[in-house]
Z-matrix of the N, CA and C atoms (Angstrom, degrees):
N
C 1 1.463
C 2 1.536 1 109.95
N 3 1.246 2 117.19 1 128.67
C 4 1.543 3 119.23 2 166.60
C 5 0.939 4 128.04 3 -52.74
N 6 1.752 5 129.56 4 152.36
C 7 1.285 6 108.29 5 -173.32
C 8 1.336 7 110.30 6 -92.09
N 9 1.821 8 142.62 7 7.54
C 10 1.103 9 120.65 8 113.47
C 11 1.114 10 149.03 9 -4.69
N 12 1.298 11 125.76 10 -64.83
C 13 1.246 12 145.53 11 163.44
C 14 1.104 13 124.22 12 -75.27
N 15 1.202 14 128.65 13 19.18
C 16 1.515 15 141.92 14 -176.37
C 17 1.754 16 95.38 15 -126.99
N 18 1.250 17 117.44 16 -72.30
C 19 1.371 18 113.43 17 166.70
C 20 1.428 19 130.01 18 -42.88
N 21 1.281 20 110.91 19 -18.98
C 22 1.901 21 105.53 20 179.71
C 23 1.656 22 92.98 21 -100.11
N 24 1.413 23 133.55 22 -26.74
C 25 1.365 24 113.30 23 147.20
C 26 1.189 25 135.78 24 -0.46
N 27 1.936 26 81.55 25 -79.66
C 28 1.439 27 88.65 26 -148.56
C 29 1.736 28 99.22 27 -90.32
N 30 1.343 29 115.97 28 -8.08
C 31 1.556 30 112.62 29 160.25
C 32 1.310 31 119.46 30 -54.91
N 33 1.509 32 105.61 31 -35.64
C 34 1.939 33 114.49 32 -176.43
C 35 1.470 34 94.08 33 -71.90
N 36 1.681 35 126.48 34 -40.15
C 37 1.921 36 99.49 35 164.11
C 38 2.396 37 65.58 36 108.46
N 39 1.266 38 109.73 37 7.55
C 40 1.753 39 93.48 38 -176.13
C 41 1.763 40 89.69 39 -110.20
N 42 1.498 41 121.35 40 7.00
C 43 1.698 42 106.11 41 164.44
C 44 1.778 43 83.62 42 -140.22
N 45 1.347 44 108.02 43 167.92
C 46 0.873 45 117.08 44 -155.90
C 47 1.658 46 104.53 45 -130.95
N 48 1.531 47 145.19 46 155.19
C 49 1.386 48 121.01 47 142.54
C 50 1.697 49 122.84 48 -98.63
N 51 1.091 50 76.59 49 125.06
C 52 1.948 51 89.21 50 -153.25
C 53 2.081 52 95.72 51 -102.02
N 54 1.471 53 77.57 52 100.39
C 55 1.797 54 87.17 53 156.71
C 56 1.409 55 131.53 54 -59.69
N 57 1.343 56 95.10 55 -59.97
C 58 1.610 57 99.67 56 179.57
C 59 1.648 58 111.39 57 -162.43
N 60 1.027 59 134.91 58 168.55
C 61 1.883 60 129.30 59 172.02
C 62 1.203 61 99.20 60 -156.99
N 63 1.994 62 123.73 61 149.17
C 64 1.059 63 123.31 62 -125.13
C 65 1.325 64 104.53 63 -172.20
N 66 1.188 65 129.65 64 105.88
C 67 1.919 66 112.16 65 172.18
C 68 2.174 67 101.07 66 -86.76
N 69 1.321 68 94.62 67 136.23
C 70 1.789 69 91.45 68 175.26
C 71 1.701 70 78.64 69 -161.65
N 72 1.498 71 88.79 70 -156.16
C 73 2.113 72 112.26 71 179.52
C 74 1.354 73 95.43 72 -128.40
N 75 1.825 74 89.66 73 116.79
C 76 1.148 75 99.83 74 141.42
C 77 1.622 76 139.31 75 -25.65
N 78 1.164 77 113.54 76 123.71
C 79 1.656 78 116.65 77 -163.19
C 80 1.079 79 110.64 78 -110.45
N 81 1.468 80 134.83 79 -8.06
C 82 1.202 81 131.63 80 -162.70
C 83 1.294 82 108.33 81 -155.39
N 84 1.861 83 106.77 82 153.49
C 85 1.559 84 122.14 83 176.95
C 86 1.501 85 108.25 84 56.95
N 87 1.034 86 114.22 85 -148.17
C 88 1.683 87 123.24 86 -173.11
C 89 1.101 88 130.46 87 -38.84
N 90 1.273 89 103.38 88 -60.55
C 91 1.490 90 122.73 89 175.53
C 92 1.153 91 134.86 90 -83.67
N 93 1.495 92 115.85 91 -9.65
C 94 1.540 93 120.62 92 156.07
C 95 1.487 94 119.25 93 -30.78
N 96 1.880 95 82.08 94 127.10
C 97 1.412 96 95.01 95 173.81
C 98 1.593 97 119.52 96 109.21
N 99 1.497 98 101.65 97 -20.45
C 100 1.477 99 136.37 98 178.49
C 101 1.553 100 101.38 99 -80.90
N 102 1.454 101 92.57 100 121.61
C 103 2.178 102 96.84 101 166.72
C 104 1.466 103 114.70 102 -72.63
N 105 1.424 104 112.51 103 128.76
C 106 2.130 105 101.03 104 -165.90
C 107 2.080 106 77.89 105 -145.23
N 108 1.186 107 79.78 106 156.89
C 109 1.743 108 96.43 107 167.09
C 110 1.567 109 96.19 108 -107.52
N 111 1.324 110 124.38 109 124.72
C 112 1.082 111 153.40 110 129.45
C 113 1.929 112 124.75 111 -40.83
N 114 1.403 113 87.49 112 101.70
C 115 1.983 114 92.50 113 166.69
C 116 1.760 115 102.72 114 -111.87
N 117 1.243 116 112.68 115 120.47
C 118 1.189 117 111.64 116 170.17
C 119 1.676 118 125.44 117 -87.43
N 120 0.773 119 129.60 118 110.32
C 121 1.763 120 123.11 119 -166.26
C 122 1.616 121 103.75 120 -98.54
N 123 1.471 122 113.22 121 130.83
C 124 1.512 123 127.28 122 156.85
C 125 1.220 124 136.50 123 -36.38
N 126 1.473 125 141.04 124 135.48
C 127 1.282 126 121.23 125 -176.32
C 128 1.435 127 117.92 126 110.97
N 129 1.118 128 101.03 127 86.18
C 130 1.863 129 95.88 128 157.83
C 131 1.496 130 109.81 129 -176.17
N 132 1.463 131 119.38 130 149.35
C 133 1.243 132 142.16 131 -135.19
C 134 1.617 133 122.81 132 -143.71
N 135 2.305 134 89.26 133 6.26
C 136 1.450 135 90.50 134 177.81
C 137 1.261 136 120.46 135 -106.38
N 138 1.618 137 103.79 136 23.46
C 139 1.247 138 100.86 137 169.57
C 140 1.714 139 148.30 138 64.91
N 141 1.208 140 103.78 139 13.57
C 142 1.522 141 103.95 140 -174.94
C 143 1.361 142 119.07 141 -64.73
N 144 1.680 143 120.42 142 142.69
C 145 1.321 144 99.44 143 -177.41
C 146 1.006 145 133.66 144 -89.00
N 147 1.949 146 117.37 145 5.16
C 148 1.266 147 139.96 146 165.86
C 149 1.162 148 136.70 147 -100.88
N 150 1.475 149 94.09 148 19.18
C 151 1.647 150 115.26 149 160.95
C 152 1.436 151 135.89 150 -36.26
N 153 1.360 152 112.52 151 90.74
C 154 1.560 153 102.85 152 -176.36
C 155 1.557 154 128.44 153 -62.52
N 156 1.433 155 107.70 154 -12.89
C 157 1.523 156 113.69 155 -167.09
C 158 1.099 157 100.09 156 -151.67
N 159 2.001 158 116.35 157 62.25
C 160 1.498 159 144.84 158 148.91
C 161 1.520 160 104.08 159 -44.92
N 162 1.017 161 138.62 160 -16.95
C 163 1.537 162 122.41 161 170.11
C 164 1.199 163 111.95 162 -75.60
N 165 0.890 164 113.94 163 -38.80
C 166 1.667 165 126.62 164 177.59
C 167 1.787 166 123.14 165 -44.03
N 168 1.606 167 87.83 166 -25.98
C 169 1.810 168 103.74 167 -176.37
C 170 1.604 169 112.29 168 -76.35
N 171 1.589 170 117.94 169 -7.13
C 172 1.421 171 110.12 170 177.17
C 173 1.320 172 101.98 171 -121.48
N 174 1.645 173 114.23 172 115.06
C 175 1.295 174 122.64 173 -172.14
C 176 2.129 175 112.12 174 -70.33
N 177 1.044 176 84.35 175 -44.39
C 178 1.391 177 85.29 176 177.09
C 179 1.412 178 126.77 177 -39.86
N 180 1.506 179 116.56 178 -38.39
C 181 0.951 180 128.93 179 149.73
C 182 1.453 181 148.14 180 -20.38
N 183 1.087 182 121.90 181 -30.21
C 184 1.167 183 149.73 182 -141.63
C 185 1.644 184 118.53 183 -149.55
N 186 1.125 185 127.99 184 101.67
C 187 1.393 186 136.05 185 -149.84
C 188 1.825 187 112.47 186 -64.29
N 189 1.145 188 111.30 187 133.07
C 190 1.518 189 106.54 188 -172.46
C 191 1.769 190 94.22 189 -105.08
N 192 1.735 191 85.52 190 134.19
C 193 1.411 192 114.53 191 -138.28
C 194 1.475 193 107.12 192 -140.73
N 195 1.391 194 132.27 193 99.89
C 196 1.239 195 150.94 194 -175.28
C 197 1.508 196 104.93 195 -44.73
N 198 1.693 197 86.10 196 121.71
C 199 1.633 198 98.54 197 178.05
C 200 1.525 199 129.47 198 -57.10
N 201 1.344 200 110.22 199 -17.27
C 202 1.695 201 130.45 200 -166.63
C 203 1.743 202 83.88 201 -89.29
N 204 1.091 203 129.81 202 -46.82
C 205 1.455 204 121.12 203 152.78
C 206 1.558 205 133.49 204 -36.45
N 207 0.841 206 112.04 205 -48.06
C 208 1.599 207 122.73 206 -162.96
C 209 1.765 208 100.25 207 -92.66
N 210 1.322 209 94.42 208 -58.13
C 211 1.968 210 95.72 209 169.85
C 212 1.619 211 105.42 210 -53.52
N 213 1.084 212 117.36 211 -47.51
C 214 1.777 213 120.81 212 -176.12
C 215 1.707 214 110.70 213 -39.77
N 216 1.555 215 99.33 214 -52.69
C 217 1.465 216 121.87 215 -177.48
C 218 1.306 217 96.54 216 -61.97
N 219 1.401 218 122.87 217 -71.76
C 220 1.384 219 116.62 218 -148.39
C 221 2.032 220 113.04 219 -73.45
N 222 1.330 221 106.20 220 6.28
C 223 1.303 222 101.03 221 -164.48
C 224 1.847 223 84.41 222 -99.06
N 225 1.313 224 129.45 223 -11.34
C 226 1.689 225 129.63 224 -171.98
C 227 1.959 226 93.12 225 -81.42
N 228 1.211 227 108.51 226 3.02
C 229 1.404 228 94.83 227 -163.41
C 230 1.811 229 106.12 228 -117.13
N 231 1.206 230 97.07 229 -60.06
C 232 1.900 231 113.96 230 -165.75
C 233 1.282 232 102.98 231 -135.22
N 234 1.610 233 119.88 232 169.75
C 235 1.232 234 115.47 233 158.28
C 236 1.547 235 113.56 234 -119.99
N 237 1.434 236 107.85 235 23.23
C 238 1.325 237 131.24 236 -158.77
C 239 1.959 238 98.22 237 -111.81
N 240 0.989 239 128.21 238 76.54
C 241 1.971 240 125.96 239 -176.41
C 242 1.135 241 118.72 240 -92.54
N 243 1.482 242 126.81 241 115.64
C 244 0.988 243 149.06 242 -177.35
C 245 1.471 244 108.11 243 -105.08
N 246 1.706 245 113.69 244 108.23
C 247 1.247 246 119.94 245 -163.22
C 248 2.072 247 90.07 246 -115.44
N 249 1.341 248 107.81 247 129.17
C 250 1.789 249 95.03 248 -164.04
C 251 1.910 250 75.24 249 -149.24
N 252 1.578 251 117.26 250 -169.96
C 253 0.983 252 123.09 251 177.08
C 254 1.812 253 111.39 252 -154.98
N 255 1.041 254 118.21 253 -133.44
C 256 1.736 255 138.85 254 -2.90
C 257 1.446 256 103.63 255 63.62
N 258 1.249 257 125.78 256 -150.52
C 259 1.239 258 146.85 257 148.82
C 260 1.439 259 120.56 258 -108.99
N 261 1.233 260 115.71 259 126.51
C 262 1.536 261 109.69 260 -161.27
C 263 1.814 262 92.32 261 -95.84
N 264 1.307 263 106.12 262 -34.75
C 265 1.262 264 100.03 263 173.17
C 266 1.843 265 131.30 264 -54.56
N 267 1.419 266 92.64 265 0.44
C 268 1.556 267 67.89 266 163.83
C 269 1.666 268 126.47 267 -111.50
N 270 1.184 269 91.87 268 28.12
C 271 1.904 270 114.51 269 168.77
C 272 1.647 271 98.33 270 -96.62
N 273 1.259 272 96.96 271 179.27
C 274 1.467 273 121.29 272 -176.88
C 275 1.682 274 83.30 273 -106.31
N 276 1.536 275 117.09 274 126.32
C 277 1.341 276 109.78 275 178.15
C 278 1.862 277 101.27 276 -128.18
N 279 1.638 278 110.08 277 30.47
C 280 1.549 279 98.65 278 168.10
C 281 1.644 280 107.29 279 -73.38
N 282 1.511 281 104.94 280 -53.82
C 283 1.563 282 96.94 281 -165.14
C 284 1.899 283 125.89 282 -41.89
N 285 1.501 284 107.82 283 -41.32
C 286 1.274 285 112.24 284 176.85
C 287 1.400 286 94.59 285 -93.42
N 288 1.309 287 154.99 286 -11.08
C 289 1.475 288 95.46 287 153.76
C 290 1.601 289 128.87 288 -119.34
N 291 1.534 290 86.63 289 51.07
C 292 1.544 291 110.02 290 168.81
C 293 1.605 292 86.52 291 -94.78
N 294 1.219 293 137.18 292 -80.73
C 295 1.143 294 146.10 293 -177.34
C 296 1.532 295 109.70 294 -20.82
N 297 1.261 296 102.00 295 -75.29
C 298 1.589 297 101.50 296 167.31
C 299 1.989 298 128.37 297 -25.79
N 300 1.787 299 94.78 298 -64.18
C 301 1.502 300 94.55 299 172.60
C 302 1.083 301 113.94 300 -76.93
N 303 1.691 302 143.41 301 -5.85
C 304 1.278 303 146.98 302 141.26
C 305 1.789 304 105.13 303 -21.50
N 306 1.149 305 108.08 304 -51.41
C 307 1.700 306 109.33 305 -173.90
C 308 1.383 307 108.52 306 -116.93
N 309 1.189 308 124.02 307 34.98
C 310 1.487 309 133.13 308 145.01
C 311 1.351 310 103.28 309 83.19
N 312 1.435 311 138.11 310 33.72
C 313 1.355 312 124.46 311 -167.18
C 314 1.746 313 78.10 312 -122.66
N 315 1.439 314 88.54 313 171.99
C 316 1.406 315 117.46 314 -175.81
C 317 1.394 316 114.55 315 -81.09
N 318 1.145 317 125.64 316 172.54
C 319 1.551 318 118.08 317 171.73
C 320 1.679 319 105.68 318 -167.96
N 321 1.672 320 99.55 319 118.07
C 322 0.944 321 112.82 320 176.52
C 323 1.579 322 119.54 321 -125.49
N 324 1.413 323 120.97 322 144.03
C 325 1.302 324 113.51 323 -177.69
C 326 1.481 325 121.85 324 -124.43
N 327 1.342 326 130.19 325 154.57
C 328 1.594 327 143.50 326 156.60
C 329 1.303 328 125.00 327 -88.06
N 330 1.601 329 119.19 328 98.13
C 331 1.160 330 98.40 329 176.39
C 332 2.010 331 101.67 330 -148.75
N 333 0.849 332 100.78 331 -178.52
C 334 2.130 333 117.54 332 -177.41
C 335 1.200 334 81.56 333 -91.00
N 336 1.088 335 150.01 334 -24.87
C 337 1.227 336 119.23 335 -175.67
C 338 1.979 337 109.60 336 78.00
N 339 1.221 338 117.65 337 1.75
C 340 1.214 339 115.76 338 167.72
C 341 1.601 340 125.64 339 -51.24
N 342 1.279 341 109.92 340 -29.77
C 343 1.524 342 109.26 341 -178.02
C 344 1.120 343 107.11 342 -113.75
N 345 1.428 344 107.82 343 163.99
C 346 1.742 345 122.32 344 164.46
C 347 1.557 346 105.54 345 -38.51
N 348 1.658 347 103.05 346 139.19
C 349 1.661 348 108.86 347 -170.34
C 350 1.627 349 98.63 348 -87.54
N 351 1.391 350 128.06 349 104.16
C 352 1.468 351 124.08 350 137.64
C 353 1.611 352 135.99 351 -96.57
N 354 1.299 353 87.81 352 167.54
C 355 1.699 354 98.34 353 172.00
C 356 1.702 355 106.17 354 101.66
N 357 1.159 356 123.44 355 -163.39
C 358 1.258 357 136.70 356 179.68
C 359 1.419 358 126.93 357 -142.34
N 360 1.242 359 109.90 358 107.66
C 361 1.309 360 123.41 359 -148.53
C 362 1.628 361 98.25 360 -123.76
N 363 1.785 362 110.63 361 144.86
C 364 0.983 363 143.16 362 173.56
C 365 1.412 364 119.27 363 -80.95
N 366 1.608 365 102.94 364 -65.72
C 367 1.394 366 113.45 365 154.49
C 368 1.427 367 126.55 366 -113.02
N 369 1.788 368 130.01 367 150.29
C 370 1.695 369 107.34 368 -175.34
C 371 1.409 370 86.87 369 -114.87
N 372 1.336 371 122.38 370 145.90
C 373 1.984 372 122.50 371 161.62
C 374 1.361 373 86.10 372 -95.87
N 375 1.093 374 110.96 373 117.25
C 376 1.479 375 107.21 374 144.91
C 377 1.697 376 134.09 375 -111.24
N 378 1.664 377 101.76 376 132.65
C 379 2.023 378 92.46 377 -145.64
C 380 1.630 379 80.23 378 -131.29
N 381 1.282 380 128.67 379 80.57
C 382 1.185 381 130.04 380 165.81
C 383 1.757 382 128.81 381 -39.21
N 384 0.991 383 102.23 382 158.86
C 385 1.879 384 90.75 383 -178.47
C 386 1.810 385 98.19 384 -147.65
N 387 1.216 386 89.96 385 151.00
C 388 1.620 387 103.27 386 -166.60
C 389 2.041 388 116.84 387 -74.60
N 390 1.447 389 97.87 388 -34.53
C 391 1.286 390 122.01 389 157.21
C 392 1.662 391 115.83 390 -46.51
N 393 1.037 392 114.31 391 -64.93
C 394 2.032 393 114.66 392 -179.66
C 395 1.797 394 79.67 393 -134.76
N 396 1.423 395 100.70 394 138.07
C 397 1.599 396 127.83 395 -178.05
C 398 1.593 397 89.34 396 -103.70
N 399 1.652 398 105.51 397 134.88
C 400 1.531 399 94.84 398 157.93
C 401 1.317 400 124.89 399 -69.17
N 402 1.960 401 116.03 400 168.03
C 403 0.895 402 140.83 401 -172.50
C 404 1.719 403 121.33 402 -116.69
N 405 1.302 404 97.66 403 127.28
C 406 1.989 405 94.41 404 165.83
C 407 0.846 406 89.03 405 99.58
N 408 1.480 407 114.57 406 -169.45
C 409 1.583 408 150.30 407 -176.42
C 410 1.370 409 103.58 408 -54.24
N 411 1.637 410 153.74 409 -25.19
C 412 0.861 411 142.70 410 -153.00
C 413 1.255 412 106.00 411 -72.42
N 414 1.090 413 151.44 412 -12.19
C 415 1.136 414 156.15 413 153.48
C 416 1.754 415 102.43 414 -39.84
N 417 1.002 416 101.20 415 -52.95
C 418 1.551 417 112.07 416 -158.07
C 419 1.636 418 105.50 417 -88.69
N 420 1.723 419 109.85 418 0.34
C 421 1.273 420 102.83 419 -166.66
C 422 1.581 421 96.58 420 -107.36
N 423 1.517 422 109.70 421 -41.25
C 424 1.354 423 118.53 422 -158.75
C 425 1.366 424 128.15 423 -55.89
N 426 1.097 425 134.42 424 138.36
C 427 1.227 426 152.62 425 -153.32
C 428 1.853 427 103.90 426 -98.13
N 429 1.083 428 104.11 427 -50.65
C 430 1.618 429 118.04 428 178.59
C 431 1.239 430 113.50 429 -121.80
N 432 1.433 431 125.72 430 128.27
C 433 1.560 432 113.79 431 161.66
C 434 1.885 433 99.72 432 -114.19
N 435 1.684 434 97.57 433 113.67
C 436 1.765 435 102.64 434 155.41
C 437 1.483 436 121.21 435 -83.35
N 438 1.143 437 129.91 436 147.60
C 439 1.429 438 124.71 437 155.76
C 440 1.326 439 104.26 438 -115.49
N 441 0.893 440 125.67 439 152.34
C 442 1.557 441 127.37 440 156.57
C 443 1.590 442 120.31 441 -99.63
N 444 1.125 443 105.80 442 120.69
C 445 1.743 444 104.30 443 176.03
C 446 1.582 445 99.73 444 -106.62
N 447 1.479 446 88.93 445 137.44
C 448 1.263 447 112.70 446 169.70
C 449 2.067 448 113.13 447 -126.08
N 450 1.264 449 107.77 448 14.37
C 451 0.874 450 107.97 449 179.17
C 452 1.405 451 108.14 450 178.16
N 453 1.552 452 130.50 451 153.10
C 454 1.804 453 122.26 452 -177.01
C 455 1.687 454 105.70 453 -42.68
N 456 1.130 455 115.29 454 -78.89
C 457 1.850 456 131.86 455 -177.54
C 458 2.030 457 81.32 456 -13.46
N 459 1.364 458 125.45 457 -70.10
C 460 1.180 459 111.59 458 -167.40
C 461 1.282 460 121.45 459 -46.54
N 462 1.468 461 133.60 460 -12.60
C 463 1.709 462 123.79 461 -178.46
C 464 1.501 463 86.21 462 -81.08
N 465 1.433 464 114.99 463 -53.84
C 466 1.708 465 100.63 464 -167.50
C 467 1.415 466 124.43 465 -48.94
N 468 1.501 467 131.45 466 -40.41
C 469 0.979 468 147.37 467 131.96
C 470 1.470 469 125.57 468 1.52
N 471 1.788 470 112.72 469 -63.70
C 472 0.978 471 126.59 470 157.36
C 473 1.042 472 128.09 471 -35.59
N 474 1.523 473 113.62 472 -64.02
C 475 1.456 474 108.56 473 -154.09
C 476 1.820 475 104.32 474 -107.03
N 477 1.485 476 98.29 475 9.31
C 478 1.520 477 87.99 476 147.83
C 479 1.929 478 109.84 477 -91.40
N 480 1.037 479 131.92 478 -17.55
C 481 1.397 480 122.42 479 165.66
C 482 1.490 481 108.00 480 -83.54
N 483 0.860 482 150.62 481 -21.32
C 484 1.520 483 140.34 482 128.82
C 485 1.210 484 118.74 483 -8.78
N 486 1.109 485 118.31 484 -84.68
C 487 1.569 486 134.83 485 159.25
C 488 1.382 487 119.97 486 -8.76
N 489 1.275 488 116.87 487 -33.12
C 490 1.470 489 119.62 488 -163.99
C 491 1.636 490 115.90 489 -109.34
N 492 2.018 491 92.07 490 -15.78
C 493 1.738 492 87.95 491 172.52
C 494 1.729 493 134.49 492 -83.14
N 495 1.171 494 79.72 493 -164.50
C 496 2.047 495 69.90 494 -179.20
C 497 1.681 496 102.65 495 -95.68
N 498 1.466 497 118.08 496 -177.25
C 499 1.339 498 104.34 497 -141.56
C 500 2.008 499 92.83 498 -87.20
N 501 1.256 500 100.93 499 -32.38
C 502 1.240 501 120.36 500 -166.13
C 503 1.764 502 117.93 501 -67.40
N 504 1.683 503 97.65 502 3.79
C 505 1.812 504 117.54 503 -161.73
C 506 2.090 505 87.18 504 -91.00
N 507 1.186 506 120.12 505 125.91
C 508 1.267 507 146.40 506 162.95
C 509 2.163 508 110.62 507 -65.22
N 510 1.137 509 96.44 508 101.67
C 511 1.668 510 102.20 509 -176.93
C 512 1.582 511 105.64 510 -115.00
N 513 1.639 512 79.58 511 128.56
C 514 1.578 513 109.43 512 -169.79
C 515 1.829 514 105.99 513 -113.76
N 516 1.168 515 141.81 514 144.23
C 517 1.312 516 167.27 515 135.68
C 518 1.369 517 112.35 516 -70.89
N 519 1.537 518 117.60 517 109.68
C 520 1.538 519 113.39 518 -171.60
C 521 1.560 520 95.39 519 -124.92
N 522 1.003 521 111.32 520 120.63
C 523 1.958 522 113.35 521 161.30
C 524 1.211 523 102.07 522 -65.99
N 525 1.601 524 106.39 523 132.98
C 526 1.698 525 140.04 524 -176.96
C 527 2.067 526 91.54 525 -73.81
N 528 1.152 527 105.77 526 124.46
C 529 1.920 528 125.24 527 -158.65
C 530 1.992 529 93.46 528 -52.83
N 531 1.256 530 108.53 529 -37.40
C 532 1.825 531 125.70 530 -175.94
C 533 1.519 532 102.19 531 -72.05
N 534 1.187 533 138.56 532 -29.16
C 535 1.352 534 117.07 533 -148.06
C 536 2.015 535 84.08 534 -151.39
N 537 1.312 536 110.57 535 38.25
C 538 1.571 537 116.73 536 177.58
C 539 1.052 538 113.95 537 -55.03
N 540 1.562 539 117.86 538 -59.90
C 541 1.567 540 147.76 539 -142.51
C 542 1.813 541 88.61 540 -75.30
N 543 1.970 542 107.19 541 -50.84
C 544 1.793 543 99.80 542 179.93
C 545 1.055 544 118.11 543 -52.32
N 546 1.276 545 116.36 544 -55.45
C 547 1.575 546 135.99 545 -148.15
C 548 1.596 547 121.65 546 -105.46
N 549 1.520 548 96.42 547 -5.40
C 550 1.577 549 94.17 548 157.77
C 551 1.944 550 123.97 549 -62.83
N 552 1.477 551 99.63 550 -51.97
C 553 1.462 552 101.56 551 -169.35
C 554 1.737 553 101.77 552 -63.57
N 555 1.349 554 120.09 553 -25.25
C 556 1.545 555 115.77 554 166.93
C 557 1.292 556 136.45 555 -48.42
N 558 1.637 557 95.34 556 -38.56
C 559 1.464 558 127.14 557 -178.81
C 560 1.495 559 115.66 558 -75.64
N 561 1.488 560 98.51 559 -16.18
C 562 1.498 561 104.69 560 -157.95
C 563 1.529 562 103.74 561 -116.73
N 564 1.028 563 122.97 562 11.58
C 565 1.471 564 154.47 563 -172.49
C 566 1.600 565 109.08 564 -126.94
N 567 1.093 566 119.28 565 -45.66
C 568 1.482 567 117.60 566 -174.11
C 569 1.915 568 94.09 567 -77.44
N 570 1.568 569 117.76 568 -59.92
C 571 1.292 570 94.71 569 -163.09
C 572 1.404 571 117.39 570 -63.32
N 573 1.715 572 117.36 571 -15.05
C 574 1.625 573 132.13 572 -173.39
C 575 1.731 574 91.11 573 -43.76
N 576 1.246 575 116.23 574 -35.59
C 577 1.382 576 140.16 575 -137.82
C 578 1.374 577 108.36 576 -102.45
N 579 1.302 578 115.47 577 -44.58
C 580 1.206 579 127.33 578 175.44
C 581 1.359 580 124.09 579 -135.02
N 582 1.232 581 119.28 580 71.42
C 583 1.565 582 135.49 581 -151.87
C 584 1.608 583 105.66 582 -72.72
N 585 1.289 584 118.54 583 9.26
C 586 1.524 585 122.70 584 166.27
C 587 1.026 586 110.96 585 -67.88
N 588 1.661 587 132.52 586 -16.89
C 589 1.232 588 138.93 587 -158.83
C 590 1.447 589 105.83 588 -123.61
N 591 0.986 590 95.81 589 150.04
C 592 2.086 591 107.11 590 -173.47
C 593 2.009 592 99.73 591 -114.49
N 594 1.199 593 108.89 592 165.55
C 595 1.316 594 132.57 593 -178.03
C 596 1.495 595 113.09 594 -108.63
N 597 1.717 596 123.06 595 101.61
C 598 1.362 597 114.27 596 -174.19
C 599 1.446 598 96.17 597 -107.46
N 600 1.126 599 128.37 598 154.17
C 601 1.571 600 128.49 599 173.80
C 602 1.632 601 96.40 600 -146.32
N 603 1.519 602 99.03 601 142.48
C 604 1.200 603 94.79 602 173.58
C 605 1.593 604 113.48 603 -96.80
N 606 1.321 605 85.70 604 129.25
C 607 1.506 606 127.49 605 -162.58
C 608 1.950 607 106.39 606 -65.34
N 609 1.684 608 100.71 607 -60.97
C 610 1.090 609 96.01 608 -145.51
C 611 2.162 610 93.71 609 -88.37
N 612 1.297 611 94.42 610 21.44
C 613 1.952 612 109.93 611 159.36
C 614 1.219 613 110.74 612 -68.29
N 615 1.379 614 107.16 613 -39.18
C 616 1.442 615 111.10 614 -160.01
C 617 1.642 616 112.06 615 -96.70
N 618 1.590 617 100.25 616 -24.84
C 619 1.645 618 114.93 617 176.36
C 620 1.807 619 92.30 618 -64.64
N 621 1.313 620 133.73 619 -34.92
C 622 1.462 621 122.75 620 -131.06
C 623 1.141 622 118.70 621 64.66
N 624 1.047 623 163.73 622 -3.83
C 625 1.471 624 145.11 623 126.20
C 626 1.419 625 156.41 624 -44.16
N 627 1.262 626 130.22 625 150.71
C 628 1.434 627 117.16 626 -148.64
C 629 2.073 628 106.99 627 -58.92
């Protein structure tokens, strides 16, 4: 196949750039604790500087990879899909997760919310970043809002993106994995304080698992 024809693919959102995919537990926010197959998608451009999975930010990298593939895989595992990145949002993500609820599995996603919201989703993470603010309705769609603090300035941060969800959206405070040990007792003090807010930690750090 040309690489023409490889690139209008993966613009149609029908190939994908596929980092890696994965059955483990969910570690974080809501669903912690929950067995999900993991698709990791290529691509993202928001830059955080506490990025655990900086490879992930150069799509090219990463082989673009037919969705009838990746749904095939992930349906031998869970019926529980965890679509995260990179940013997955900057694909077109109706086709796979039409495909996906084609075979009755769930579909949930991770994203900043930087791009236009597609696809069809079960559950939305929404984990804003201070670098590119999300866009659109996702506010109005999301199911979860995480922030990650890595420092005080991050609660304020927070709870102006608070502000913007719908009433029924679940808000979590996550300590940044580098700076846990500071910013836990902060975290753990602010929600004492403001019990609108929940405590997500990632879980499956502490399991050893992916």
């Amino acid at each position: 196949m040309k690489n023409e024809e490889v690139l209008e693919k993966v613009n149609k959102g029908v190939y994908l750039p596929l980092m890696e995919e994965f059955y483990t537990i969910q570690g974080e926010g809501f669903h912690k604790g929950t067995a999900a197959y993991f698709i990791r998608v290529g691509g993202c451009d928001v830059g955080c500087h506490w990025c655990d999975v900086k490879e992930s930010w150069n799509a090219e990298t990463h082989p673009p990879t037919a969705i009838e593939q990746i749904v095939d895989n992930a349906a031998k595992y869970s019926d529980t899909i965890v679509i995260t990145g990179g940013e997955p949002l900057m694909w077109d993500m109706d086709p796979i997760t039409k495909a996906l609820k084609d075979k009755g599995l769930k579909t949930h996603i991770e994203t900043s919310g930087a791009y236009t919201l597609s696809g069809d989703w079960d559950w939305i993470c929404l984990s804003p970043k201070k670098n590119k603010l999300p866009e659109g309705r996702i506010y109005d769609e999301a199911h979860e809002l995480k922030v990650i603090v890595y420092n005080k300035h991050d609660l304020i941060f927070a709870e102006e993106q608070a502000a913007k969800t719908n009433t029924d959206c679940i808000l979590y405070l996550q300590p940044e994995w580098s700076v846990r040990d500071k910013v836990v007792p902060m975290i753990v003090d602010y929600v004492m304080k403001n019990p609108k807010w929940k405590v997500s930690l990632q879980t499956h750090k502490y399991l050893n698992i992916p």
